[in-house]
C-alpha positions in Angstrom: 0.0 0.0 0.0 1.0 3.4 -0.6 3.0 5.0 2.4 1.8 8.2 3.4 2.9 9.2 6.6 2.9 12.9 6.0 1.5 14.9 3.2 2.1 18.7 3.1 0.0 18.3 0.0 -0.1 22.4 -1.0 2.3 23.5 2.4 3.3 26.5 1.8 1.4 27.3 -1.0 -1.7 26.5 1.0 -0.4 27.0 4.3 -1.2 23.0 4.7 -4.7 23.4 5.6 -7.6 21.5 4.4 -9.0 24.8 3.2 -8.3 28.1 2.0 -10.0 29.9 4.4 -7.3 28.3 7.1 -5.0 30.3 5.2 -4.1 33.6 6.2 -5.6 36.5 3.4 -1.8 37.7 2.4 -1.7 34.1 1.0 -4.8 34.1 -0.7 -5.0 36.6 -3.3 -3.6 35.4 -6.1 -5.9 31.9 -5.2 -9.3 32.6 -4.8 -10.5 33.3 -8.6 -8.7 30.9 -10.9 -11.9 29.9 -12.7 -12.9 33.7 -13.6 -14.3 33.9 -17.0 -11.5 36.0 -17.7 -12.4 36.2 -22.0 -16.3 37.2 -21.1 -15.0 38.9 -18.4 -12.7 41.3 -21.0 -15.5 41.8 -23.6 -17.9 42.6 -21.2 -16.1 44.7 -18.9 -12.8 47.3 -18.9 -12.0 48.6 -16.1 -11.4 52.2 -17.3 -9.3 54.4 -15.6 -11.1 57.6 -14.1 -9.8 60.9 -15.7 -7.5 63.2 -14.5 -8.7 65.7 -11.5 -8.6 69.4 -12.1 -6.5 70.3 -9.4 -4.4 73.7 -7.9 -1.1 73.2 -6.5 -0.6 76.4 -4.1 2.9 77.8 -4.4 3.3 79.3 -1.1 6.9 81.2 -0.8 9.0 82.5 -2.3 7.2 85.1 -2.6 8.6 86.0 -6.3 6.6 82.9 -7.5 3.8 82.7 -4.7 0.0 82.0 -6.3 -1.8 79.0 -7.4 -0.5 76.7 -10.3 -2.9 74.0 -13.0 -2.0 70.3 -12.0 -3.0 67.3 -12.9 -3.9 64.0 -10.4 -2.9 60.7 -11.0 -5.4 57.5 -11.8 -2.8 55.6 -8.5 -2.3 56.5 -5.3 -4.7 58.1 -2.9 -7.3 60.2 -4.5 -8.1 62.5 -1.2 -4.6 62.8 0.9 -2.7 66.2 0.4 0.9 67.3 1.8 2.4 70.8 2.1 6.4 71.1 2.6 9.5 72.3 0.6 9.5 71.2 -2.9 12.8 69.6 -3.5 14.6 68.3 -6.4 14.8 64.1 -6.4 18.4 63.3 -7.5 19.8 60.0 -8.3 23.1 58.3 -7.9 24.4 59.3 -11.4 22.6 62.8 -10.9 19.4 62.4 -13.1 16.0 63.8 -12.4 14.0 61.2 -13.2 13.7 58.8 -10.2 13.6 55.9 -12.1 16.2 54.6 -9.2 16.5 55.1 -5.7 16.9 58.7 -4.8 20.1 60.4 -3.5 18.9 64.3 -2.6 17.5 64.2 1.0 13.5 64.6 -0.1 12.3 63.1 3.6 9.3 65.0 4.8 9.4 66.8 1.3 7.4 67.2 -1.7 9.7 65.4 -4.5 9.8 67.6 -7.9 10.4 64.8 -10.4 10.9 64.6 -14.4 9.0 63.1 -16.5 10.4 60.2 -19.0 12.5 57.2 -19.0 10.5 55.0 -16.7 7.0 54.8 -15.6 4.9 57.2 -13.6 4.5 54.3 -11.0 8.0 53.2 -10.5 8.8 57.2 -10.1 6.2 57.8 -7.2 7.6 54.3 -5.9 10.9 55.6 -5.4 10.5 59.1 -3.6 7.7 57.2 -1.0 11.1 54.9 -0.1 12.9 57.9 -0.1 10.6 59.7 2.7 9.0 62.5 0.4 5.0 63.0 1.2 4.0 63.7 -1.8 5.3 63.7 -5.8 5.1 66.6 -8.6 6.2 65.6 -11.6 7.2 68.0 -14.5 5.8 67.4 -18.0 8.7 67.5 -20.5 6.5 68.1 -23.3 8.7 71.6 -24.6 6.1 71.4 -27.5 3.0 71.7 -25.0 4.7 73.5 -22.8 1.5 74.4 -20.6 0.2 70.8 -20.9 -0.7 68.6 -17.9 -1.5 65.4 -19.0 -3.2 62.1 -17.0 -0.6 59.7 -15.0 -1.9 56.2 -16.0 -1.0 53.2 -14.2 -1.3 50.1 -11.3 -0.1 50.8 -7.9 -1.1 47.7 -6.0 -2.6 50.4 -3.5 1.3 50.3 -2.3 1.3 54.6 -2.2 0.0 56.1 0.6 1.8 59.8 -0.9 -0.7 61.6 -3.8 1.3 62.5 -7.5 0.5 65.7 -9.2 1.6 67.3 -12.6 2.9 70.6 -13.5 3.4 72.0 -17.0 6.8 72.3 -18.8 6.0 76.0 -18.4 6.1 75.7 -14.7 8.6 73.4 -14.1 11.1 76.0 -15.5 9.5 78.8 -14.4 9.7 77.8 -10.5 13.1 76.2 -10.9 14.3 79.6 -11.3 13.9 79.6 -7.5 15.1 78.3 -4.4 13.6 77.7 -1.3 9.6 76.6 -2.7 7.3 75.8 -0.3 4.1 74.1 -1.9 0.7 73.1 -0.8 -1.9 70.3 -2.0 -5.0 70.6 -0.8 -7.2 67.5 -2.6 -10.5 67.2 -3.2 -13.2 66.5 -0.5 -13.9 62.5 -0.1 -16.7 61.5 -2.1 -20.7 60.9 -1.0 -21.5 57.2 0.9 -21.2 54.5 -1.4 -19.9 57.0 -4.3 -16.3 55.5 -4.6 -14.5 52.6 -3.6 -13.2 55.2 -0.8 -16.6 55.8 0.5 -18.1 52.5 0.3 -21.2 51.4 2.8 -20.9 48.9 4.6 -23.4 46.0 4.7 -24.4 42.5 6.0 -26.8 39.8 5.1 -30.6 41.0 4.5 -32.1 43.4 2.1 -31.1 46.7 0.9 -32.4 49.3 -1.2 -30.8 51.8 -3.6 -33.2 54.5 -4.3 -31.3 55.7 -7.9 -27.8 55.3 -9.4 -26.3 58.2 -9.7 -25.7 59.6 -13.2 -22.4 61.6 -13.3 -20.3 60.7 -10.3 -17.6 58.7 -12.4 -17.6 54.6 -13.4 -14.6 52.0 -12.7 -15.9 50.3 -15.3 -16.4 50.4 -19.1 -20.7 51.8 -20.2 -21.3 53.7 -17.2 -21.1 57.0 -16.0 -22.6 56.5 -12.2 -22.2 54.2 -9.5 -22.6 52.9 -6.0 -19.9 51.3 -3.5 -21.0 48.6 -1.2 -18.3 46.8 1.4 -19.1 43.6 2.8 -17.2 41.0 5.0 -18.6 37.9 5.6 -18.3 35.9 8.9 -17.9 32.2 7.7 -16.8 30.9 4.1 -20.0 30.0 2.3 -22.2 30.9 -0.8 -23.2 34.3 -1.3 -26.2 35.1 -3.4 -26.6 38.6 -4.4 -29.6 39.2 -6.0 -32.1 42.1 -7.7 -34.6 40.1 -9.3 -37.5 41.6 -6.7 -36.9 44.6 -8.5 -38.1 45.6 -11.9 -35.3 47.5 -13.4 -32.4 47.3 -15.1 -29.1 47.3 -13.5 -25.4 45.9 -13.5 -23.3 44.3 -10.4 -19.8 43.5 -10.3 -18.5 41.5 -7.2 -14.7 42.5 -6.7 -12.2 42.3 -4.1 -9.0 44.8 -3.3 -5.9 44.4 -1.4 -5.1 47.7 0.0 -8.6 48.9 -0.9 -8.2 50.5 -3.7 -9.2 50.4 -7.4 -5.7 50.2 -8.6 -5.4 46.8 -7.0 -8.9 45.9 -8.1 -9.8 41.9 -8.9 -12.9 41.3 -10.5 -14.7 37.7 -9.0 -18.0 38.1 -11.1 -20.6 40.1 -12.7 -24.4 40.0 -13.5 -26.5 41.9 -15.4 -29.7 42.6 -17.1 -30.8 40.2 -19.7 -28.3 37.6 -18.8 -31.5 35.2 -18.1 -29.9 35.8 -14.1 -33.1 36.6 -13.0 -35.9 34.0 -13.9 -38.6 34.5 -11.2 -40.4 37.7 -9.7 -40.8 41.3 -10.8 -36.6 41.6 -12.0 -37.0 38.4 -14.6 -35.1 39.1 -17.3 -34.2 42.4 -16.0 -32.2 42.2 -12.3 -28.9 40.4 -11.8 -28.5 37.1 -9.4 -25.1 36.0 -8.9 -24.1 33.2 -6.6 -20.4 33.3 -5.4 -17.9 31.4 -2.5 -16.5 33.9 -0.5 -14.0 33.2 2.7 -14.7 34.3 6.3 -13.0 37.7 6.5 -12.0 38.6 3.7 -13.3 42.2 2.5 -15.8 42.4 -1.0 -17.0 45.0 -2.9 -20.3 45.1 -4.9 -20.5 47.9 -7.5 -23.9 48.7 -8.8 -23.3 50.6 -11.6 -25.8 52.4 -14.8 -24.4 50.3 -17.7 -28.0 49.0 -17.7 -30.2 51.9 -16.2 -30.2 54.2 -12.6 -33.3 53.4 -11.8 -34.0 52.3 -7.9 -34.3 49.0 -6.7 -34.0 46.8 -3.5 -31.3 43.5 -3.4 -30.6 41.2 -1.0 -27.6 39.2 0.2 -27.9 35.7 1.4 -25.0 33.6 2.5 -25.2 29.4 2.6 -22.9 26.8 3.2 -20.8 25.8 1.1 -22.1 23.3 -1.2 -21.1 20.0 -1.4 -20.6 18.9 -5.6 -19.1 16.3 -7.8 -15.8 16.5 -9.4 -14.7 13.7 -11.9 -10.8 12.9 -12.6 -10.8 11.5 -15.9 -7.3 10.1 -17.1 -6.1 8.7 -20.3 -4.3 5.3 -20.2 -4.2 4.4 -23.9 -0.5 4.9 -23.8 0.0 2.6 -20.4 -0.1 -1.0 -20.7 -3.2 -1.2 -17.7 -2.8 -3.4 -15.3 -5.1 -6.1 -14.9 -6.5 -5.0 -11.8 -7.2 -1.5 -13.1 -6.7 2.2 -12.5 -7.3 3.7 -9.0 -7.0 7.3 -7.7 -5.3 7.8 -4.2 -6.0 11.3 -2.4 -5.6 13.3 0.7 -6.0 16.6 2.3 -3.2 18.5 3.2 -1.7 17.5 6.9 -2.3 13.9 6.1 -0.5 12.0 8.8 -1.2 8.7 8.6 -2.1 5.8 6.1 -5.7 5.9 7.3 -6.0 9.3 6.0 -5.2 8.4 2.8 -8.1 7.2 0.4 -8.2 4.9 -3.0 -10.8 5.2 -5.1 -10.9 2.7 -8.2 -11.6 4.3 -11.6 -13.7 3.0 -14.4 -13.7 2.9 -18.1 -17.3 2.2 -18.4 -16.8 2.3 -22.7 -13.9 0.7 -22.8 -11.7 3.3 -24.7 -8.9 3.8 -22.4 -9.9 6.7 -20.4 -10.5 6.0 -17.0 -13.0 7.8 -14.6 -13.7 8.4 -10.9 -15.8 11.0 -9.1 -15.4 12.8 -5.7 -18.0 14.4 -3.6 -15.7 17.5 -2.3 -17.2 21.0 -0.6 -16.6 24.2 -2.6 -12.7 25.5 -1.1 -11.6 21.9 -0.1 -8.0 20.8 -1.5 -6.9 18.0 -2.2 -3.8 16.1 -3.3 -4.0 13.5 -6.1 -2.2 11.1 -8.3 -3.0 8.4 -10.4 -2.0 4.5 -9.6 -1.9 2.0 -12.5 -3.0 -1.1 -10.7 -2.8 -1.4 -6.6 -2.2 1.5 -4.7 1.3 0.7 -4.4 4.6 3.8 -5.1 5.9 1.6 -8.0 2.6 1.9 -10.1 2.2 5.2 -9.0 2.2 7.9 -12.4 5.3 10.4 -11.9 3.9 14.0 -12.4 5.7 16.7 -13.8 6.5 19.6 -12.2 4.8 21.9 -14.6 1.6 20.8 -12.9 2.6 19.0 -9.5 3.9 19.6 -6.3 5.8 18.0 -3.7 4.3 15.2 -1.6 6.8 15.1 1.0 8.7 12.4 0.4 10.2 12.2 -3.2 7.2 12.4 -5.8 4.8 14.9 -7.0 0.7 15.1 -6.7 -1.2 17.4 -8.5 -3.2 19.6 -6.5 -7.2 20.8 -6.7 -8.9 23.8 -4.9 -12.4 23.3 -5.3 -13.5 26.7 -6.9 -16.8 25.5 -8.5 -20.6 25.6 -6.7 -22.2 22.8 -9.3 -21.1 19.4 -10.3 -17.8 19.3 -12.4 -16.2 17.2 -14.9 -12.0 18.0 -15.1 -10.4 17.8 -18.1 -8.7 14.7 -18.9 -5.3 14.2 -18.4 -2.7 11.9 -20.0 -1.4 9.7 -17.1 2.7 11.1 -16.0 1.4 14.2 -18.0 0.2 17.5 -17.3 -1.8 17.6 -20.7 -3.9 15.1 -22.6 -2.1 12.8 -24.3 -2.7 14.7 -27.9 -4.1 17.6 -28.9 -6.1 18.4 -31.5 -7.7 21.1 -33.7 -11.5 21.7 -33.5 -12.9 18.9 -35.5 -9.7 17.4 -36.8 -8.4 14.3 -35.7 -4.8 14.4 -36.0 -2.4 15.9 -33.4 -1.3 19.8 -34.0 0.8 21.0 -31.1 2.7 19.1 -28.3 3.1 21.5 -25.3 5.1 21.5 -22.2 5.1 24.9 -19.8 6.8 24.3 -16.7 7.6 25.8 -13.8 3.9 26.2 -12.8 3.7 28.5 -10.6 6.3 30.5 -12.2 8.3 33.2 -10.1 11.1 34.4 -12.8 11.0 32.7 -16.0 8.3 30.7 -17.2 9.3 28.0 -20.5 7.3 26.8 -22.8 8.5 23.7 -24.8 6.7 23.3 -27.9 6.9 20.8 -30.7 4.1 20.5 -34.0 4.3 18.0 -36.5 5.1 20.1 -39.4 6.4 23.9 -39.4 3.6 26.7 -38.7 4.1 29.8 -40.6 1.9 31.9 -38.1 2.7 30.4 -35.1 2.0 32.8 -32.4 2.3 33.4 -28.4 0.9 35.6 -25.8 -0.1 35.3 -22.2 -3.4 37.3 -20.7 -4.0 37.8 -17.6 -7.2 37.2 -15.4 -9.1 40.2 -17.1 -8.3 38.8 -20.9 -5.4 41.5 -21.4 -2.8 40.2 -23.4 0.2 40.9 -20.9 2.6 39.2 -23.4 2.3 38.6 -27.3 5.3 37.2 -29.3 5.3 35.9 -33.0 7.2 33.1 -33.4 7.6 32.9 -36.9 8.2 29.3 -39.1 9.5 26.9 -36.5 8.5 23.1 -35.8 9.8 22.9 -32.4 11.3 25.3 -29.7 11.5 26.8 -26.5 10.2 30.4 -25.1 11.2 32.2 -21.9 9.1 34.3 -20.9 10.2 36.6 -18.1 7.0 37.1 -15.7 8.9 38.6 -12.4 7.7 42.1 -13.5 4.3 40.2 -13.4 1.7 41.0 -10.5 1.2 37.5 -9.0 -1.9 35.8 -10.2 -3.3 33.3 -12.7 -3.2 34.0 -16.6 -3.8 31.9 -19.6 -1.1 31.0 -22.4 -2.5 30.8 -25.6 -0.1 29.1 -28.7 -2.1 30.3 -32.2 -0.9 28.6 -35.4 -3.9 29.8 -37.5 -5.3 26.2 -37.5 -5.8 25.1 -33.7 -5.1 27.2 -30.4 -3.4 25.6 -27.3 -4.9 27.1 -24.1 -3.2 26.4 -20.6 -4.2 28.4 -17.3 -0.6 29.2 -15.3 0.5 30.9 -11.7 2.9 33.6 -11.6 3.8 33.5 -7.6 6.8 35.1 -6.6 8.8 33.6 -3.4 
């Protein structure tokens, strides 16, 4: 019999807890939405980035350049912190202006006057908050536009706490003609309850009513121009509904979550709307949105009503179950094993397995006889599990050896492949070739003959992700690119004729999450979901 006398099945990727919600949040975030729609999710949604604020920046002495000076804000960072201090120029090692290193000049408890180009606005605004500065200007080098201010685009991870203005060209040069500036922000007044992500009301279980969206107070997301924040934090992990179909109007939910509360750092879990069929029953058929969602005991959500669909009122209620218990079936291809004559079995466990008792064997079937065996589990929603497939008694020799693109360590010398239950219904997993990560072959859409043999590994990926590929005649279009969990391409690369190959791809600049790899030849596409988790 198979010898398990301890298996840190997901430990430390899953803290070695039975489930995720044992796990503390820092270790979650990049876990609790790998099966996002993230393709319906991209034509549906974009989440836009809010314009520019009008803003003053108050030049307060000298006195030769005193008065009140055009700025622009920045989509990252805090939208409603200000500063005041001496305006001082950052300075780098090798004396540039741009910050796009660490930062020499002594800018603690100053504003940092920074130039534009060379790196990113981020990465700028990065480096004078590690320097000490309380707040960021940065001057526009557009000499063409001299009195230009434009909007700072980017993705902070909510790791600012300091606000980033800019000043025109115009400015810039006109105030470095001084010494000894002393400048004040002061930013705009924090939005109405519920109007930003900022302001967001909080709420439990039971009903709630929303007497109109608003019209013109900004979107986050792509086809509206109002919206309304809700926060809510459930108490246990379970199934939240979230429903509007007592209402008869037309709206739009999206069900996020935010490290750092803040919509730079926004994750999307799920969205409903009207006219998705959602709502089936009651005044809102056709018209509300239901959404049914796991969420974990602590852990902070947001619900944004927005007017993509209309502003009118309407009441919606939250309702959190248990978690529901489902099927999941493990299908694995054995056509290329010689099977042994007692069969296939499944052996599985749940992280902190001590003992051999703990350990379960479940036989598999091939109820039509064409080599792919079957077995199904009754799991609850956020279980994980450890797996592998046996070929014949549950013994290590007949054991499959799993790669390490799609396994982790056991313990003691193999690999298992892992499974977080993420789904509410019954679920069939796609088959898997047995010692592979992938089926045996894969084939285009209604051809039978292999197209594209593909190996990625590591998975999760920290620095360098490679992706082994090998096609049974040269593709002329032959095409990668990675997307990440909202269906942006993160990484596209054209590959040219080749037959076989290998890709780096260099992900550390990545935010840690899950993305999709797609290989397009013109005739098939190879899709694989990966993990880019730094150590």
């Amino acid at each position: 019999m198979l010898s398990m006398h301890c298996i840190p099945i997901l430990c430390p990727t899953l803290c070695n807890k039975r489930r995720l919600s044992d796990c503390p949040p820092q270790l979650l975030r990049m876990k609790i939405f790998p099966a996002l729609r993230p393709y319906t999710l991209a034509l549906a949604l974009a989440i836009t980035i809010a314009p520019a604020l009008a803003q003053t920046l108050e030049v307060t002495a000298p006195a030769s350049v005193s008065g009140i000076y055009d700025v622009a804000t920045a989509a990252f960072g805090p939208r409603y912190t200000g500063f005041s201090g001496p305006l001082v120029q950052a300075v780098g090692a090798d004396g540039s202006t741009t910050a796009c290193g660490p930062i020499f000049s002594d800018v603690t408890g100053a504003v940092a006057l920074i130039d534009r180009g060379a790196c990113a606005f981020v990465e700028k605004a990065l480096a004078a908050q590690a320097a000490g500065a309380v707040g960021v200007v940065i001057c526009n080098n557009d000499a063409t536009n001299p009195d230009e201010v434009v909007q700072m685009n980017g993705s902070d991870g909510c790791q600012l706490a300091i606000p980033v203005l800019m000043l025109s060209y115009n400015n810039c040069q006109y105030l470095r003609l001084e010494s000894g500036l002393m400048v004040s922000y002061t930013p705009p007044a924090l939005p109405l309850p519920g109007y930003s992500i900022d302001t967001a009301i909080p709420i439990s279980e039971g009903v709630h009513n929303v007497d109109a969206i608003p019209f013109t107070n900004g979107a986050t997301f792509s086809g509206a121009t109002g919206e309304l924040w809700y926060v809510y934090t459930p108490q246990e992990d379970g199934l939240l509904n979230i429903s509007s179909c007592s209402s008869a109007a037309d709206n739009r939910l999206i069900l996020a979550v935010s490290p750092g509360a803040c919509t730079g750092a926004l994750q999307i879990v799920d969205f409903a709307l009207s006219g998705d069929n959602s709502c089936t029953d009651g005044p809102g058929a056709g018209l509300g949105a239901d959404l049914d969602a796991l969420v974990l005991a602590g852990l902070t959500y947001y619900l944004i009503w927005d007017n993509a669909e209309g502003g009118e009122g309407f009441d919606f209620t939250l309702t959190l179950s248990a978690l529901p218990q489902i099927g999941v079936t493990f299908n694995v291809n054995m056509r290329m094993e010689n099977v042994h004559p007692t069969g296939v079995n499944m052996v599985y466990a749940a992280p902190g397995t001590s003992g051999i008792d703990e350990v379960s064997v479940v036989p598999m079937a091939d109820a039509d006889g064409e080599g792919v065996w079957s077995a199904t589990l009754s799991l609850t929603s956020l279980d994980t599990i450890g797996y592998a497939f046996v070929n014949g008694p549950a013994d290590p020799a007949n054991l499959e050896i799993v790669p390490d693109g799609c396994g982790l360590p056991s313990g003691f010398g193999f690999s298992i492949r892992p499974l977080v239950v993420f789904e509410i219904e019954d679920v069939v997993l796609d088959t898997v070739c047995f010692g592979l990560c992938t089926g045996c072959t894969l084939v285009a859409a209604g051809g039978n003959s292999p197209v594209m043999d593909v190996k990625i590994f590591p998975n999760p990926a920290g620095s360098l992700l490679h992706v082994d590929i090998e096609l049974p005649a040269a593709s002329e279009k032959l095409g990668i690119r990675l997307a990440n969990s909202l269906g942006q391409f993160v990484y596209e690369r054209y590959l040219g004729s080749i037959r076989q190959g290998n890709v780096a791809i260099d992900v550390s600049g990545m935010p840690d999450g899950i993305y999709f790899l797609q290989l397009v030849d013109g005739r098939a596409m190879f899709t694989q979901g990966v993990v880019v988790q730094k150590d």
